[in-house]
BAGUPA-922461 format. One line per field, with one value per residue (C-alpha): residue in three letters; x, y, z. Coordinates in Angstrom, 1 decimal, padded with zeros to 4 digits. Layout:
code = Ala|...
u = X|...
v = Y|...
w = Z|...
This chain:
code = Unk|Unk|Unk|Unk|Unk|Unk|Unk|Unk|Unk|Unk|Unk|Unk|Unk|Unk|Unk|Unk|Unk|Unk|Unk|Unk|Unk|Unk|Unk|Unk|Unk|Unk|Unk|Unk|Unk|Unk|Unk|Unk|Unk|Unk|Unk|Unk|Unk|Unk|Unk|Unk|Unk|Unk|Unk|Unk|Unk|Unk|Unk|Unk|Unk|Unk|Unk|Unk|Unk|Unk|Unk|Unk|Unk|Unk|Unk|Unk|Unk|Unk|Unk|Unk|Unk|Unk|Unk|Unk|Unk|Unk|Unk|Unk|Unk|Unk|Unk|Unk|Unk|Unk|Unk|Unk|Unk|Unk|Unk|Unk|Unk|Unk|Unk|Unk|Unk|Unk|Unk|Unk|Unk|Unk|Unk|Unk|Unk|Unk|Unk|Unk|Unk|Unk|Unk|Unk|Unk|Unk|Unk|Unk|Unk|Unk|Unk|Unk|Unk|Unk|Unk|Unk|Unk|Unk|Unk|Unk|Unk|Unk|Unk|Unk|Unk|Unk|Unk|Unk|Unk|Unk|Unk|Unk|Unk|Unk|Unk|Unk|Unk|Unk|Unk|Unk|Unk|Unk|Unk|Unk|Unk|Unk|Unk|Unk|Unk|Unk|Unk|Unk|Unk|Unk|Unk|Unk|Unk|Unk|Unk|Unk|Unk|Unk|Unk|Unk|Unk|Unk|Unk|Unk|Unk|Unk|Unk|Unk|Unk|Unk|Unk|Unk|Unk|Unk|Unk|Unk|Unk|Unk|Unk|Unk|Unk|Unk|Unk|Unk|Unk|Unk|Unk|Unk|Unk|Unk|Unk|Unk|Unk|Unk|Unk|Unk|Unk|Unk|Unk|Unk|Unk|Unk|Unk|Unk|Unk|Unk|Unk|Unk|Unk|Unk|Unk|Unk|Unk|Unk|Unk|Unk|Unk|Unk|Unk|Unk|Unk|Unk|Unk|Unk|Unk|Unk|Unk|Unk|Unk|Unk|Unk|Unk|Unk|Unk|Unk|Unk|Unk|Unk|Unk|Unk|Unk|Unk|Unk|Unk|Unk|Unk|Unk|Unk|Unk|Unk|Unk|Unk|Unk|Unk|Unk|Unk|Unk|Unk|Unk|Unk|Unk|Unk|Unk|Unk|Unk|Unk|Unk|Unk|Unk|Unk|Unk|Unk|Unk|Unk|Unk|Unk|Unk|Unk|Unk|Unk|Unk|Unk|Unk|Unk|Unk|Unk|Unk|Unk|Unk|Unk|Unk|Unk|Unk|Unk|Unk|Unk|Unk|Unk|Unk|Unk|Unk|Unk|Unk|Unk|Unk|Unk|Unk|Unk|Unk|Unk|Unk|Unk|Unk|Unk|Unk|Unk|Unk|Unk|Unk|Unk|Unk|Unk|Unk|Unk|Unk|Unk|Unk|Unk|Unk|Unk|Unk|Unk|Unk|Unk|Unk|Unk|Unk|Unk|Unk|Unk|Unk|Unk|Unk|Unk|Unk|Unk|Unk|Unk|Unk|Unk|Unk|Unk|Unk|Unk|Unk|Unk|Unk|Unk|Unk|Unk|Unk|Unk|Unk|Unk|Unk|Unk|Unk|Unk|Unk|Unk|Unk|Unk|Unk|Unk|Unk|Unk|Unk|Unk|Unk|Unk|Unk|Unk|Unk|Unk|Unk|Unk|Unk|Unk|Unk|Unk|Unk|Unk|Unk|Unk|Unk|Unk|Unk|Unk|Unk|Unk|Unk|Unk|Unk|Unk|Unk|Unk|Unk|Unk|Unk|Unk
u = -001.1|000.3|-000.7|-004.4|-005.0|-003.5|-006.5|-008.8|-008.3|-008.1|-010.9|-013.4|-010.7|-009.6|-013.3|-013.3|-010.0|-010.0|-013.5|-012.3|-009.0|-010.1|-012.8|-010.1|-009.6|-012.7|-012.3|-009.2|-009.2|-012.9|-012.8|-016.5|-019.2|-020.8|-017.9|-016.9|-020.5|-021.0|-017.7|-019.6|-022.4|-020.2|-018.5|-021.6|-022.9|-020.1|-019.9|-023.8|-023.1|-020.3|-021.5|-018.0|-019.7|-022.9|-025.5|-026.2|-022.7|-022.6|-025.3|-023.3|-020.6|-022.3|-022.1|-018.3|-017.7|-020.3|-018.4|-014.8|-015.7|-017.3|-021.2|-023.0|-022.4|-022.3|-025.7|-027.3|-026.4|-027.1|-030.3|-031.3|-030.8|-031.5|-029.9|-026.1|-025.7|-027.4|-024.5|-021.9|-023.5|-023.3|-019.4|-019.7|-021.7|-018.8|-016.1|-018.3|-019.2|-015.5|-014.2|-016.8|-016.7|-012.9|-012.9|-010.4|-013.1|-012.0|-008.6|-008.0|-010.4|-007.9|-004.9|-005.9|-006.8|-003.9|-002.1|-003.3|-002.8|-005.0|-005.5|-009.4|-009.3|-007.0|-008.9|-012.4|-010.2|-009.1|-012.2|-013.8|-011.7|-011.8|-014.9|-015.3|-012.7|-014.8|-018.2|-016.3|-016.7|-019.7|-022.8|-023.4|-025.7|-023.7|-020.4|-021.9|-023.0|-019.2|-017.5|-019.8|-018.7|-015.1|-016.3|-018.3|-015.6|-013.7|-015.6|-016.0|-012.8|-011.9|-015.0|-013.5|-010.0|-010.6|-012.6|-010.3|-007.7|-009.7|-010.7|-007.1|-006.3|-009.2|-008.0|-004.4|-005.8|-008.2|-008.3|-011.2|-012.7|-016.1|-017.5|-020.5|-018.5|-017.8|-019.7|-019.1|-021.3|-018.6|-016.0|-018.5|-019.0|-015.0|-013.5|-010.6|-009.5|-006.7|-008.2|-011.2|-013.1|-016.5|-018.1|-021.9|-021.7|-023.7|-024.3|-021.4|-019.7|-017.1|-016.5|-013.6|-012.6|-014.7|-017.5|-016.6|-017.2|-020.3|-019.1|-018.2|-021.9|-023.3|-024.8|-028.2|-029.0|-032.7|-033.2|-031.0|-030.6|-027.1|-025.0|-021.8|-019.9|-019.5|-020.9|-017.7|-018.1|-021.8|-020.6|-017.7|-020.0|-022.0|-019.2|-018.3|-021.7|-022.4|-019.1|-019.5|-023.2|-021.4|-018.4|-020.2|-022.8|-019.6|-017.4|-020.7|-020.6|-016.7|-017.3|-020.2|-020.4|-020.4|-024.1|-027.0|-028.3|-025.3|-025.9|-029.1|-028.3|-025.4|-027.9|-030.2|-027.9|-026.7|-029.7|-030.8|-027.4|-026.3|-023.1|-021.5|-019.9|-018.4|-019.4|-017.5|-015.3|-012.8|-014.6|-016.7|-014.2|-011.8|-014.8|-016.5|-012.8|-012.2|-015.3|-015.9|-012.4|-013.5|-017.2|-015.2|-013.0|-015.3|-017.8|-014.7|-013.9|-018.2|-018.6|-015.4|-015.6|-019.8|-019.1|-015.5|-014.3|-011.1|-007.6|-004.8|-002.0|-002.8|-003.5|-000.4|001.9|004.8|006.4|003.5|002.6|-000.2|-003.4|-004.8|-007.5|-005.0|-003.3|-006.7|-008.1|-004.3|-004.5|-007.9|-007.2|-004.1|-005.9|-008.1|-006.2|-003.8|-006.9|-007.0|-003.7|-001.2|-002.9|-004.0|-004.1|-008.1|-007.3|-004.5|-006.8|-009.3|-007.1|-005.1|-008.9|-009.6|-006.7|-007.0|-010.7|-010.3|-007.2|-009.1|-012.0|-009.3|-007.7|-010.4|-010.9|-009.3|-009.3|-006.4|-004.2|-005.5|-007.0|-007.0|-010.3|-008.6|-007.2|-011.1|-011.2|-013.3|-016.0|-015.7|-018.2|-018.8|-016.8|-017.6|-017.3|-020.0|-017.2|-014.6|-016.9|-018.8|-014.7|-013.6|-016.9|-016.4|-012.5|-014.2|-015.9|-013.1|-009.9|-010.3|-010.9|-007.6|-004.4|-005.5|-008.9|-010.4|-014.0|-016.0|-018.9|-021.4|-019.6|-018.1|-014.4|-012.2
v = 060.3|058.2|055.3|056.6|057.8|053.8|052.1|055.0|053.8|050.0|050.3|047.6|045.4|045.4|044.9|041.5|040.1|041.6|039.4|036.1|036.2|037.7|035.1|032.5|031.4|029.8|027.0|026.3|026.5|024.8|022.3|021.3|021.6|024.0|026.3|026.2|026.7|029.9|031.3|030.8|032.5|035.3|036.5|036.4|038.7|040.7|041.1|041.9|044.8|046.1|045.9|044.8|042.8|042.8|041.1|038.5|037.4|037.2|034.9|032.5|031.9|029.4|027.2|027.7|027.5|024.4|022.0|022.5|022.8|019.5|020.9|019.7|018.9|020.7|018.9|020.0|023.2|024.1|023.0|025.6|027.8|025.6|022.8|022.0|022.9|026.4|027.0|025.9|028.2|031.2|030.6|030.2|033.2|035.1|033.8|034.5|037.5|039.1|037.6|039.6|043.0|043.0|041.2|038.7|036.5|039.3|038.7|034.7|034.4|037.0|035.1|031.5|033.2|034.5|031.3|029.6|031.8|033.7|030.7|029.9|026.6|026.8|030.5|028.7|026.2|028.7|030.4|027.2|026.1|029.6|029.8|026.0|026.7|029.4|027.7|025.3|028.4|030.3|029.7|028.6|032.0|034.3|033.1|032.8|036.7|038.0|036.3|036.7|040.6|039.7|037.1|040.0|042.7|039.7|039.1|041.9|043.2|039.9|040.8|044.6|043.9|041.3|044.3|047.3|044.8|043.5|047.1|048.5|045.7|047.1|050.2|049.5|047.7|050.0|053.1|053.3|051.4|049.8|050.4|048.1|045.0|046.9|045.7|048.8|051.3|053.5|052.1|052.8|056.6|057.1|058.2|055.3|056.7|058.8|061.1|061.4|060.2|058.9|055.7|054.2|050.3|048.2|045.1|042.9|044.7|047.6|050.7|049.6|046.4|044.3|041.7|040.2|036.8|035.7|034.7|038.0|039.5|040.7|038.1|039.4|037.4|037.4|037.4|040.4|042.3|042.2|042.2|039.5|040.3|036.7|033.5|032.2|035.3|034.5|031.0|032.2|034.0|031.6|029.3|031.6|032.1|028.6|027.4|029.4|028.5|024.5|025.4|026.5|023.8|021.2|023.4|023.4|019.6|019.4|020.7|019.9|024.2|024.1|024.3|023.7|020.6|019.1|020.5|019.1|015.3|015.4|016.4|013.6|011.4|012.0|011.8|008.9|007.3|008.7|006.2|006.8|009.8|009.5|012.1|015.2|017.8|015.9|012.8|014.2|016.5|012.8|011.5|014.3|016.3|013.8|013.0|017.0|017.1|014.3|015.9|019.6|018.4|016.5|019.6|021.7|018.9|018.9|023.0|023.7|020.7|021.8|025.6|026.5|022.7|021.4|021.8|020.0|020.9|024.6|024.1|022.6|024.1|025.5|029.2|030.2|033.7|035.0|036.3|039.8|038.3|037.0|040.0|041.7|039.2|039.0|043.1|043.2|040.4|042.4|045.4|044.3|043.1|046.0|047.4|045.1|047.0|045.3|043.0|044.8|044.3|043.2|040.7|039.3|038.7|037.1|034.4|033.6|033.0|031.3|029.1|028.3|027.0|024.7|023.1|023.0|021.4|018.8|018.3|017.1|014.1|012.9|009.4|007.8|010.0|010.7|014.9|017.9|016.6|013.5|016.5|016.3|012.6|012.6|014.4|012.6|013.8|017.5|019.3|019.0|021.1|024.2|024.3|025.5|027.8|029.7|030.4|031.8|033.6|035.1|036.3|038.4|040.2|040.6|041.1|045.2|046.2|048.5|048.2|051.7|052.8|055.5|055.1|058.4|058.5|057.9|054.4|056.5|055.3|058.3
w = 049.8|046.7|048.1|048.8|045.5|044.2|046.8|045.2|042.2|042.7|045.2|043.3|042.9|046.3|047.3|045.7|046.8|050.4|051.5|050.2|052.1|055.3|055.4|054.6|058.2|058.9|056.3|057.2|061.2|061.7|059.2|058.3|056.5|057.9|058.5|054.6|053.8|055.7|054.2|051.0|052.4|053.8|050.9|048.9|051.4|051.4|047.6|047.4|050.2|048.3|044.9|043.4|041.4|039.8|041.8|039.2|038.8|042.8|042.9|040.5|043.2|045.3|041.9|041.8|045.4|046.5|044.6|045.2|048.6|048.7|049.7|046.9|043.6|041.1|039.1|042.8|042.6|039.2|039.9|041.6|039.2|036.0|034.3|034.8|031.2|031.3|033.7|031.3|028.7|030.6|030.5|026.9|026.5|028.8|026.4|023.0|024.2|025.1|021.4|019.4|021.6|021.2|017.6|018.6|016.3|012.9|013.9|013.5|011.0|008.8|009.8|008.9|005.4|005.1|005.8|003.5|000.5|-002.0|-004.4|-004.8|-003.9|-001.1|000.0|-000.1|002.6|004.3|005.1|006.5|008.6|010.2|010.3|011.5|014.5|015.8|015.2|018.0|020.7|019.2|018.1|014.3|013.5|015.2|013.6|009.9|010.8|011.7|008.7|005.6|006.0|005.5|003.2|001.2|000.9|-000.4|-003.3|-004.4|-004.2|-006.3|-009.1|-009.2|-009.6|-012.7|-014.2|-013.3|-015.3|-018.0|-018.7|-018.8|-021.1|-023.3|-023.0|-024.1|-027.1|-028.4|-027.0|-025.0|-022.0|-021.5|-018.5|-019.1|-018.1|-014.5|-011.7|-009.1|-009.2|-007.9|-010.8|-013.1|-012.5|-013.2|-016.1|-016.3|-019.9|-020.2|-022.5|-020.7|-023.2|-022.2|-024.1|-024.1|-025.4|-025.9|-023.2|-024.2|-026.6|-026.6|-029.1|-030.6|-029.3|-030.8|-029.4|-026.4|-025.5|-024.0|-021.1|-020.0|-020.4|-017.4|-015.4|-013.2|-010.2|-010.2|-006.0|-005.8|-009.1|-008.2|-011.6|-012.1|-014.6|-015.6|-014.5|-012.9|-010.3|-009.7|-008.7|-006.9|-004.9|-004.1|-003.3|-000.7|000.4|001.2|002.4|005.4|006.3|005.5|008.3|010.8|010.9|010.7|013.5|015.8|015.7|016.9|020.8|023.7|023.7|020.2|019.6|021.9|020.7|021.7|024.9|025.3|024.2|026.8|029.9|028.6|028.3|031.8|033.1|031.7|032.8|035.8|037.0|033.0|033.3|030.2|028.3|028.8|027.2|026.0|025.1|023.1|021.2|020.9|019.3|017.0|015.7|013.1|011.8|011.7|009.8|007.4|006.8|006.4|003.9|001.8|001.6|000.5|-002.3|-003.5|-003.3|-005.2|-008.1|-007.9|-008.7|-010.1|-010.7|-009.0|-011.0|-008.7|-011.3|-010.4|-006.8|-006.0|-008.6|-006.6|-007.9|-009.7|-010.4|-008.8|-010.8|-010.7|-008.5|-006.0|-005.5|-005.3|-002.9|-000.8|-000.8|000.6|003.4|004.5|004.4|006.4|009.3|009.7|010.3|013.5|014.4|016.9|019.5|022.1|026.0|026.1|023.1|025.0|027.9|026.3|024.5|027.0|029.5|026.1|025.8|029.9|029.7|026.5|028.7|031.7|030.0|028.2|031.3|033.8|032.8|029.5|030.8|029.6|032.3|035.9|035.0|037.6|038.8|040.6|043.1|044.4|043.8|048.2|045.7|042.2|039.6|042.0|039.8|036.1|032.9|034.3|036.9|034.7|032.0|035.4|036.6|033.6|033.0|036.4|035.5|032.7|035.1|037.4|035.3|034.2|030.8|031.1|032.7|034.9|035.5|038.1|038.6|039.2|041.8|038.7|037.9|034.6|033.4|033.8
């Protein structure tokens, strides 16, 4: 009975291996076209009865199967559905898709930050090349819209710390604290004396502290009526801001997947010059990762001397103690990624599927060394880079969201 309830709950995934490898035979004992073609055929018909797997991700097997088998290749195939490159996307789109839902993307954007320290300089670094290494598997607009909230709760965690500091200071030196130089709304409603003593300034100025520099007046940006309390933090903001819409432009430009124009140039190209084959993966990454590196560092060198101004004694001091704002910024970052919690079993998943297709894809055909592909070299150019995204898309699909699941009649996970 044990080993019922087991196939019970296994059932779907027993559906989708049991098809291929009872079909197996045919291939293998009649070996011809035809015979490999209808084992295609076969388990696509056998998957569509049983309904292991949706029906559209069924369909997609004939572009997996056609080319490693020899049939037709794989330009051939895809066009029946659409471009070779739409079917290199969908892979993509698998991959991007897994990354956000189980925010692997939160989780080594937080670690490369915290790598490279709290420092302005080296934290404006830090969030670029993050944000530029998963612009390579993303799209730009969707990787600019999962960091600029991490980028966000940065800032202002930075902008409240200096005030939560600058108004104990105050407070130690004259007795009372003004909250007019305090940029939370939420800081701003709290008595942070210890007497409980509650004090209406003037803009600028405090009850018994004196007049306060200018720099420290409270800054309005006009767009948003958001209030800085000095101009540095406007900048800084914006720094941040823009360093992210820079990285993921730049990171876009490093991969063939990275954005779709890239995309769209290589099936031109290939087109246009059908016996190159020379543009693939690899190639392409050989040829755009340093010039991406080059163009990424640069912008970091122009945003940070354009807005806060570069200091390399400070940057590359070693034992120096950190500022109230990099302990507020290094609190917030670590904050956030125990969050995150330990790495769970769908996070391990998807980055090991992620680390597999980027070696697959370097691997084919890096050219100086004979790749996998040259294991099909009776079919050269059948199985290209929509080969290997469409396989590892289809493993998402396949692999099971949890180590045990029992699927009621109504398709519900119990």
């Amino acid at each position: 009975m044990k080993i019922f309830s087991y196939i019970l709950v296994y059932r779907r995934f027993l559906l989708i291996v049991l098809p291929p490898l009872v079909l197996l035979p045919l291939p293998i004992i009649v070996r011809t076209k035809e015979a490999e073609c209808a084992y295609t055929l076969a388990v696509v018909a056998a998957l569509w009865l049983t309904e292991a797997l949706p029906l559209p991700v069924t369909a997609l097997l004939p572009g997996l199967l056609f080319p490693l088998f020899g049939i037709t290749a794989s330009k051939e195939v895809a066009s029946a559905y659409f471009k070779d490159f739409h079917l290199l996307l969908i892979g993509v789109i698998c991959l991007a898709t897994s990354i956000e839902k189980w925010n692997l993307h939160k989780r080594i954007a937080l670690r490369m930050v915290m790598t490279v320290g709290v420092n302005p300089a080296w934290l404006t670094l830090g969030l670029m090349s993050s944000t530029a290494f998963l612009s390579m598997w993303l799209s730009n607009t969707s990787t600019a819209a999962m960091v600029m909230p991490i980028v966000e709760a940065v800032a202002q965690q930075i902008i409240s710390a200096q005030a939560e500091v600058e108004a104990t200071q105050m407070t130690s030196l004259g007795g009372s604290t003004n909250h007019g130089l305090e940029i939370d709304e939420s800081v701003n409603g709290q008595e942070t004396n210890e007497r409980n003593e509650k004090t209406i300034p003037a803009p600028g100025y405090g009850n018994d502290a004196g007049k306060v520099s200018s720099k420290t007046e409270p800054e309005k940006n006009s767009d948003t009526g958001t209030k800085y309390r000095t101009k540095k933090d406007h900048m800084m903001c914006k720094l941040m801001c823009l360093c992210i819409a820079y990285s993921s432009t730049i990171g876009g430009l490093t991969t063939i997947t990275g954005t779709s124009t890239n995309l769209i140039f290589s099936e031109h190209f290939n087109t246009r010059y059908p016996d190159c084959r020379c543009i693939n993966f690899g190639s392409w990454f050989l040829l755009s990762f340093p010039a991406a590196v080059i163009i990424l560092l640069l912008s970091w060198i122009w945003l940070q001397w354009l807005f806060l101004g570069f200091n390399f004694k400070e940057m590359f001091k070693c034992g120096k103690t950190k500022t109230a704002k990099q302990k507020a910024c290094a609190e917030v970052i670590k904050q956030e990624y125990q969050k995150l919690g330990p790495m769970r079993y769908q996070e391990i998943v998807t980055l090991i599927l992620f680390i597999v297709m980027a070696l697959l894809w370097f691997s084919r055909d890096p050219g100086f060394v004979p790749g996998w592909s040259a294991l099909f070299s009776k079919y050269p150019g059948f199985a290209t880079d929509s080969t290997v995204a469409l396989l590892i898309g289809i493993l998402f699909f396949i692999i099971p969201a949890k180590r045990l699941t029992k699927t009621t009649p109504t398709g519900e996970i119990g």
